[in-house]
Residue, then its C-alpha position, 0 to 999 in steps of 0.5 A: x160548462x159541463x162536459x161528457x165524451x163518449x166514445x163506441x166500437x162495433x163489429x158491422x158483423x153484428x149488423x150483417x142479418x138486417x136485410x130489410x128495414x121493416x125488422x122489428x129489432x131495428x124500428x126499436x132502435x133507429x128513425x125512420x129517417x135512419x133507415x132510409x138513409x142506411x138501406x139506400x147504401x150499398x151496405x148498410x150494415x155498415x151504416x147501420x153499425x156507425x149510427x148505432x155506435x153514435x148513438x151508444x156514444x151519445x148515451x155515455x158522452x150525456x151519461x158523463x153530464x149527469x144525464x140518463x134514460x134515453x130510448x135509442x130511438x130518441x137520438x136519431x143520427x142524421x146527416x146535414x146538409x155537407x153530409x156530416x152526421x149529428x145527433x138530435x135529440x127528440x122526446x121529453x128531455x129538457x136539454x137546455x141548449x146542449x152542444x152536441x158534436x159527434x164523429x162516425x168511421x168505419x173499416x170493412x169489420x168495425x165503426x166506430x163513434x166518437x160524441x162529446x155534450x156540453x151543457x150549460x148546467x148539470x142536469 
């Protein structure tokens, strides 16, 4: 079994100018499904900030698994239904039942992600 970890920190700041989900800069990152969940917050940039954090944190967790060439928008972090987040995997890649696990936090300036990727062969 192979295993990857990664791990990301952004300043929510960074996500503070996105008043609207119909920005350009945001539908190249996120789902719709992501948008929707952010913008019905209070503050999404917070939101925003944590799923985009998850998803740099998956890139570098399936990067560590020998697994490259994913388009921000083919991870979507979404919520279950306890409400805990976890990242799907949509688009072309033949993933061979990879175990995804992913962690979301936040302060008032930072989030943070924390994702780990088994997979039962390197890719």
């Amino acid at each position: 079994m192979n295993r990857g970890i990664g791990v990301d920190l952004i300043s929510i700041s960074r996500f503070i100018k996105f008043k609207n989900p119909d920005d350009s800069s945001l539908r190249r990152i996120f789902a719709d499904i992501e948008l929707e969940y952010c913008f019905s917050k209070a503050n999404p940039a917070r939101h925003l900030a944590g799923r985009f954090a998850g998803k740099e944190a998956m890139i570098k967790a399936f990067a560590n698994v020998g697994v490259s060439g994913f388009d921000y928008k083919e991870i979507e972090i979404i919520n279950n239904k306890n409400g805990v987040p976890e990242a799907v995997i949509r688009g072309n890649l033949k993933l061979n039942g990879a175990y995804l696990n992913l962690s979301l936090s936040h302060t008032d300036e930072l989030a943070i992600a924390f994702a780990v990727v088994e997979m039962k062969n390197k890719q």
